[in-house]
C-alpha positions in Angstrom: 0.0 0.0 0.0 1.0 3.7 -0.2 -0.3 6.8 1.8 -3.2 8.6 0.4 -2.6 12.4 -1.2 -4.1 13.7 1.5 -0.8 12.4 3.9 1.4 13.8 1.4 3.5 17.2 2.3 3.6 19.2 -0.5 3.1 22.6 -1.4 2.1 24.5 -4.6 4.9 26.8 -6.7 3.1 28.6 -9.8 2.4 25.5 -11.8 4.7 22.7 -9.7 3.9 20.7 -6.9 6.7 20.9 -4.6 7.3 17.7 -2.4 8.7 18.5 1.2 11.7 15.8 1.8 13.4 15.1 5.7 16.0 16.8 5.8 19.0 15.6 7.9 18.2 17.4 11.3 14.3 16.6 10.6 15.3 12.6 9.6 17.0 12.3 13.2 14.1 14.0 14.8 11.2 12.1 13.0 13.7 8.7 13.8 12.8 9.4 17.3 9.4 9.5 16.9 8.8 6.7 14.8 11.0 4.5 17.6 8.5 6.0 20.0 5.1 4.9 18.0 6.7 1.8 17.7 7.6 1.3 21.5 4.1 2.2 22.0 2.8 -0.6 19.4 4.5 -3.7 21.0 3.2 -2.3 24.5 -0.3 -2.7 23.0 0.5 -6.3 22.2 -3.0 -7.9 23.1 -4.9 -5.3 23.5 -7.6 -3.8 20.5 -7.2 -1.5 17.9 -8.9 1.0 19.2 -6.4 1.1 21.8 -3.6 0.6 20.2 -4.6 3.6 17.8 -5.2 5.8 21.3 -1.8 5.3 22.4 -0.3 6.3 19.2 -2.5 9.5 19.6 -0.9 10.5 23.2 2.7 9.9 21.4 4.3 13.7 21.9 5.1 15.4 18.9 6.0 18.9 17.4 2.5 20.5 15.2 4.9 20.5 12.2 5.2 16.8 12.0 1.5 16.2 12.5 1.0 14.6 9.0 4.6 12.6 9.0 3.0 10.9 12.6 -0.2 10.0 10.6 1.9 8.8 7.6 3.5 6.5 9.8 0.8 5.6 11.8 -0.9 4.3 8.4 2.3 2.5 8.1 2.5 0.6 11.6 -1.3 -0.2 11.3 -1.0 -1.6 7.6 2.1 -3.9 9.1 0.2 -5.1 12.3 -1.5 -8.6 12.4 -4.7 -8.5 13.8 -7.0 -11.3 14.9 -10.3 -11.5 17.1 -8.9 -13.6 20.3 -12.1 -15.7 20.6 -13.2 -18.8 18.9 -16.9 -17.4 19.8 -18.6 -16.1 16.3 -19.7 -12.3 17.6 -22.9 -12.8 14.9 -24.0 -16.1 16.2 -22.8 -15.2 19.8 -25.7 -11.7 19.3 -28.3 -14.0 17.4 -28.2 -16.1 20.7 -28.1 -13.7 23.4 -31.0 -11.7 22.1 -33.4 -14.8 21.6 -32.2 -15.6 25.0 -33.1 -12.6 26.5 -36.4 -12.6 24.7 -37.1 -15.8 26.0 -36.5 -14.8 29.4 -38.5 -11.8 29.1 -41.8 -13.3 28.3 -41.1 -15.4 31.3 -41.0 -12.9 34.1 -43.9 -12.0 36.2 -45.0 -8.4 35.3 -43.2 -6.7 38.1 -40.4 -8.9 38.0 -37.2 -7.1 37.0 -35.2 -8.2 33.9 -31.7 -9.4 35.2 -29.1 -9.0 31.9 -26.4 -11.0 33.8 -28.8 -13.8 34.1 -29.4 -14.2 30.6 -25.4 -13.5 30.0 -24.9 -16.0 32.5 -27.6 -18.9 30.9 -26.3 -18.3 27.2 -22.1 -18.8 29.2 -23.4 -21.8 30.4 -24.7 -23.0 26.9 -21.2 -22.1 25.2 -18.9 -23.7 28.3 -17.1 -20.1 28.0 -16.6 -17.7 31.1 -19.1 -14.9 31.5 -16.9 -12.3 31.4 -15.2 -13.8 27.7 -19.0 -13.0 26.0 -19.2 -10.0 27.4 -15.7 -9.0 25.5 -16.6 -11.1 22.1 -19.9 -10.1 21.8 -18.7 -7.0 19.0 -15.3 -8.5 18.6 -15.8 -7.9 15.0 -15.6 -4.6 14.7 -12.6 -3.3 13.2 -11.7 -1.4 16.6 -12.2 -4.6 18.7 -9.6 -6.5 16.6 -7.0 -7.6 18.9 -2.9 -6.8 18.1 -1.3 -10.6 17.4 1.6 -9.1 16.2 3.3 -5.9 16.1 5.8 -4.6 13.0 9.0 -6.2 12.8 10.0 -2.5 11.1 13.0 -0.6 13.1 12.7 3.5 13.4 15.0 3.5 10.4 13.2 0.8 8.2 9.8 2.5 9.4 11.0 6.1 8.0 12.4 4.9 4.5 9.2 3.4 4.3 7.7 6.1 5.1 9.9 8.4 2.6 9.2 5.9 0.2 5.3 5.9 0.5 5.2 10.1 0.8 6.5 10.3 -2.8 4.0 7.3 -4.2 1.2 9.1 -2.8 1.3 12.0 -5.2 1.2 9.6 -8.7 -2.3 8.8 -7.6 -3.5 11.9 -8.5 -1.3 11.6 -12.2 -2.7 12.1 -15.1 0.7 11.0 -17.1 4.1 10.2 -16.3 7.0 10.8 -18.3 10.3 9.0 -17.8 13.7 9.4 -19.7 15.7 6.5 -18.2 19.3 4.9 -18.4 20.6 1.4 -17.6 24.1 1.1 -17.6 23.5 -2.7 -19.3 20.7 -4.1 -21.6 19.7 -6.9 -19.2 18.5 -4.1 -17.4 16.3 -2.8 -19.8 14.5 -6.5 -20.4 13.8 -6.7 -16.7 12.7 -2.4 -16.8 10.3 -3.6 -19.7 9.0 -6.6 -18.3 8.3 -5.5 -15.0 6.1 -2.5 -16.7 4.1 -5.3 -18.4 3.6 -6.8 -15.2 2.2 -4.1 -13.7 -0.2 -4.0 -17.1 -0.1 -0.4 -17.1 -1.0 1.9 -20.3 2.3 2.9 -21.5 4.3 3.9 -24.5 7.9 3.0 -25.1 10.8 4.5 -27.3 14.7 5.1 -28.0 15.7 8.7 -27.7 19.1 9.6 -28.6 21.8 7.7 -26.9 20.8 4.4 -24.9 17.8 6.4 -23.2 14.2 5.3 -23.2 11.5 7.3 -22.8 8.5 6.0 -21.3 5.1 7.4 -21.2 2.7 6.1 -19.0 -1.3 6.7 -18.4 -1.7 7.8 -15.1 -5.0 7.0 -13.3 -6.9 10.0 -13.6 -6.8 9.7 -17.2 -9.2 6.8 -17.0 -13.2 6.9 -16.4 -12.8 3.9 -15.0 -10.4 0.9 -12.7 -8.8 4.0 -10.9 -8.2 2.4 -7.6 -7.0 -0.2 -8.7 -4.8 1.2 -11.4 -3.6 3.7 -9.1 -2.3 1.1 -7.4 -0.3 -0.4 -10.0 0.9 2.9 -11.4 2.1 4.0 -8.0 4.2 1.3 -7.6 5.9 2.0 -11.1 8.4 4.1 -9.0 10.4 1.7 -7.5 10.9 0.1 -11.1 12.1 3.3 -12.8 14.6 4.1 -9.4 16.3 0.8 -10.5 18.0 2.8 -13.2 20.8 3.9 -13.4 20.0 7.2 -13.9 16.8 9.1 -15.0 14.1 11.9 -14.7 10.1 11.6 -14.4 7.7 14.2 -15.2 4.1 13.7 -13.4 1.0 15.6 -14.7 -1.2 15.5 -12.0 -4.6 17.0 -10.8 -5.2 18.3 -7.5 -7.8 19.6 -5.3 -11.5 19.9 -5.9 -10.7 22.1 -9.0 -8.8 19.5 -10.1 -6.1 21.7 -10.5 -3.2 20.9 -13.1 0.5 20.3 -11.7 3.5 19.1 -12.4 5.5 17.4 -10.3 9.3 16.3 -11.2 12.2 13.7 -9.8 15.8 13.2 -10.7 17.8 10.1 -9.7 21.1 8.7 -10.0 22.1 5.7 -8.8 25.8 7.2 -8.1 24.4 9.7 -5.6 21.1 7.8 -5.0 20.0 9.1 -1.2 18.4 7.0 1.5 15.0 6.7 0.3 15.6 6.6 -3.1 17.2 3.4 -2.2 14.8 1.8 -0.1 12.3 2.5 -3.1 14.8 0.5 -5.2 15.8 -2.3 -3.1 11.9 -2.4 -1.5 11.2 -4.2 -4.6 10.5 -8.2 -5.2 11.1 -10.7 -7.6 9.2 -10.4 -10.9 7.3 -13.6 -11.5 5.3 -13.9 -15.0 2.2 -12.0 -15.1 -0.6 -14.8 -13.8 -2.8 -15.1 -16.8 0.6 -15.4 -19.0 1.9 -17.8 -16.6 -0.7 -20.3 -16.9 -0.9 -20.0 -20.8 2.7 -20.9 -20.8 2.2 -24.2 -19.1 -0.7 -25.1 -21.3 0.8 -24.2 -24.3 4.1 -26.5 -23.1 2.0 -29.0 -22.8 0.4 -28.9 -26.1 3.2 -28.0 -28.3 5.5 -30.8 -29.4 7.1 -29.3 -32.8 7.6 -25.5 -31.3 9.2 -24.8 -28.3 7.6 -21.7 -26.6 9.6 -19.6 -23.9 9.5 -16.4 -22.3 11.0 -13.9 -24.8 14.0 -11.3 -24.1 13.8 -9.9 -27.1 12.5 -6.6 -27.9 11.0 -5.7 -31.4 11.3 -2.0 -32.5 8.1 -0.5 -34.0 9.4 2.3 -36.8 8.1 5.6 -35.4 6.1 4.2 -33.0 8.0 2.5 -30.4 9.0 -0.8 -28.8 7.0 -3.7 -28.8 7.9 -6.3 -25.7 6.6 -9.8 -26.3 5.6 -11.9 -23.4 6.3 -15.5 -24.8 8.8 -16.6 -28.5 7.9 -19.8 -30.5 10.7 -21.3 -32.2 10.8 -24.6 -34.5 13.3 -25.6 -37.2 13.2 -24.1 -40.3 10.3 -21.9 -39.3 10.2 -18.5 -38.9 9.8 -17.4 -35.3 6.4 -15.9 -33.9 6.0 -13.8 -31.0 3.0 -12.9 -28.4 2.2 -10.0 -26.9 -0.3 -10.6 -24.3 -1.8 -6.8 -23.6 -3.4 -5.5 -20.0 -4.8 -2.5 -18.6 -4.6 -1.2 -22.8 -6.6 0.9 -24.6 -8.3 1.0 -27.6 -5.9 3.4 -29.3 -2.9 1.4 -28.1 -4.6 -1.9 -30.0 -4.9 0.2 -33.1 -1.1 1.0 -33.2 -0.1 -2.4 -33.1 -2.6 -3.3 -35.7 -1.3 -0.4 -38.2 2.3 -1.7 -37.4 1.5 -5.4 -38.3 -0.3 -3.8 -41.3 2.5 -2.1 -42.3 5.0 -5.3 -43.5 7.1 -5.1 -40.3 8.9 -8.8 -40.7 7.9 -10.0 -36.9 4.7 -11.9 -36.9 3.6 -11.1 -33.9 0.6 -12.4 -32.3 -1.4 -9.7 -30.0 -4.1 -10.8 -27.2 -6.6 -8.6 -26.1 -9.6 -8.3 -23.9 -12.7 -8.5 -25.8 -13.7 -5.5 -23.1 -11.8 -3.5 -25.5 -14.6 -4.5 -28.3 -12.0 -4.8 -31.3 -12.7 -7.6 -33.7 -10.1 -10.1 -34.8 -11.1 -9.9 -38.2 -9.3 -6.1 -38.5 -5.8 -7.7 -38.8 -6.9 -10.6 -41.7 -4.6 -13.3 -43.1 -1.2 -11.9 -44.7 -1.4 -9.0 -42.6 2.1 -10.3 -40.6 0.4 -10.5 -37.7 -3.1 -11.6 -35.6 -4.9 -10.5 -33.1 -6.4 -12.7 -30.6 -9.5 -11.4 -28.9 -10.3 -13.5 -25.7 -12.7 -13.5 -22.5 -11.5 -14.9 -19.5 -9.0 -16.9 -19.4 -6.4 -17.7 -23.1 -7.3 -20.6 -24.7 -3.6 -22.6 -25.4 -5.4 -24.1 -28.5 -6.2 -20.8 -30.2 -2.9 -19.4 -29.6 -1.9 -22.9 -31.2 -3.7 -22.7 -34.3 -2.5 -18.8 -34.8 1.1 -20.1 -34.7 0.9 -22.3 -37.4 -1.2 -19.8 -39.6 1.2 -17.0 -38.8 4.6 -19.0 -39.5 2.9 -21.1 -42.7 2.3 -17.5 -44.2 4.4 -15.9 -46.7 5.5 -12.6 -45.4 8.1 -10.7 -47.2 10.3 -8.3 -45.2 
């Protein structure tokens, strides 16, 4: 997860959004009181939420560093493990107390009083559990009521990178585009920049600039209508992919504010003189398995194949004015001509149509290109001798479809 805009401490300059960073006497100070918060979480070890989230409240602290405590209190909450304590199901535990105490309402004489602990009492009896456990489970449910199994294994210094980490994730949620020039020192690193973009199935645009730069362009989530929590998400955590460069600079167009005011906001990296937080953001991230859906379409079509052999592809095809195209899996067999697949995510429409102009345009790849049928494109717009098909599926990619395309695509004759 990362912390909302509204954490974020930023401030306005004409048309920029300035980002406030710790700065060395502020990163000491802030230390201190995210080893105090902490302190204060494993004291609350047992005990609920809600008091857990009290005692974080009484933990002293300067006005100016009101929104840095809240930033890392999201922090120390999202780490905690929280679990009701009792094996008593609060719903059925109600459902059984009130029909007990109904019960032994209609059974009281008219002026006899109604006794609660009795009922309490009868219903303890009924569950072999102490009185005094029903009283405590009976709205153990409630978010507040969770009890604190386990408290963040996060020192004050891992707790404030992640917290430096988070601040500057927070404000590409309100992006409307980002724009990255990047530089990898080797091209391995470029394969694993690329893939891990696919993985994260975000709408993007890729090309050489001069030099061994890219530039990437990506769709930020207020440029959709639609998916934007989720593709926030995703985009926000694009950051720690680009700081594996080596060096770089990203542009974010953003909108802020009820007036959805337009800002930009700008970083710089270089790995060379790469600060604290700008490392944990780098290192922070994991290993980057194949996409699920592509995954699984691998070990069906592995199955199925025996004259092809079809791998995960680390080759890159350039698209003439128009970019890079990044396959996800390469079929090769002897004496046939290879044929790629691009397996497309969170794309659009116009995205779709670029690949279908470049196919149409006698490019030598023959490139196979899968697509939601959400986006409502027909596979009959790239036809046979085209150099390329698209494959239009819903739900899950059929191995024997991809299949047959393979053998139509290499049995065609496609001049370069």
């Amino acid at each position: 997860m990362v912390l909302s805009s509204e954490l974020v401490r930023a401030r306005r300059r004409g048309e920029a959004l300035l980002v406030s960073e710790l700065k060395a006497n502020e990163l000491a100070e802030v230390t201190e009181l995210a080893q105090l918060m902490l302190a204060e979480t494993h004291d609350c070890v047992d005990q609920n939420q809600e008091e857990l989230e009290d005692a974080l409240g009484r933990v002293p602290r300067p006005v100016k560093y009101e929104k840095v405590w809240a930033g890392l209190k999201k922090i120390i909450l999202d780490e905690c493990v929280f679990s009701s304590a009792f094996s008593i199901d609060p719903v059925k535990l109600r459902a059984l107390l009130f029909e007990t105490a109904a019960q032994h309402r209609i059974g009281l004489a008219a002026d006899a009083p109604f006794s609660r602990e009795e009922v309490v009492q009868t219903v303890a009896t009924q569950l072999s559990a102490p009185a005094s456990e029903l009283e405590t489970a009976l709205y153990s449910d409630l978010k507040g009521a969770q009890r604190l199994i386990t408290a963040p294994g996060l020192n004050a210094s891992d707790l404030v990178e992640r917290y430096e980490l988070e601040h500057v994730q927070g404000v590409l949620l309100r992006a409307v585009k980002l724009t990255a020039e990047v530089e990898c020192d080797d091209p391995d690193s470029y394969r694993q920049l690329f893939f891990k973009l696919k993985f994260r199935q975000l709408l993007y645009r890729l090309s050489q600039t001069d030099g061994a730069r890219y530039r990437i362009e990506i769709e930020g989530p207020f440029s959709l209508f639609e998916a934007v929590t989720k593709y926030g998400l995703q985009f926000s955590l694009v950051l720690p992919v680009l700081l594996e460069c080596s060096r770089g600079k990203l542009t974010a167009d953003l909108r802020l504010g009820k007036e959805r005011r337009e800002l930009k906001f700008e970083k710089t990296w270089d790995r060379s003189k790469r600060t604290g937080a700008d490392q944990a953001l780098a290192e922070s991230h994991p290993a980057w398995p194949l996409r699920p859906e592509v995954e699984s379409l691998l070990a069906s079509l592995q199955k199925k194949m025996d004259q092809w052999t079809v791998e995960t592809c680390a080759e890159l095809l350039h698209i003439p004015t128009e970019g890079v195209c990044i396959p996800d899996l390469k079929f090769s067999a002897p004496g046939r001509p290879p044929v790629y697949l691009e397996v497309m995510g969170f794309w659009s429409r116009e995205a779709v149509w670029r690949r279908v102009e470049w196919s149409q345009s006698g490019a030598h790849e023959r490139v196979i290109f899968a697509v939601s049928s959400r986006l409502r494109v027909s596979e009959a717009v790239l036809p046979p001798q085209s150099g390329g098909r698209l494959y239009v599926y819903k739900g899950a990619m059929s191995a024997s479809a991809v299949i047959k395309m393979v053998e139509e695509l290499a049995s065609e004759t496609h001049d370069s």
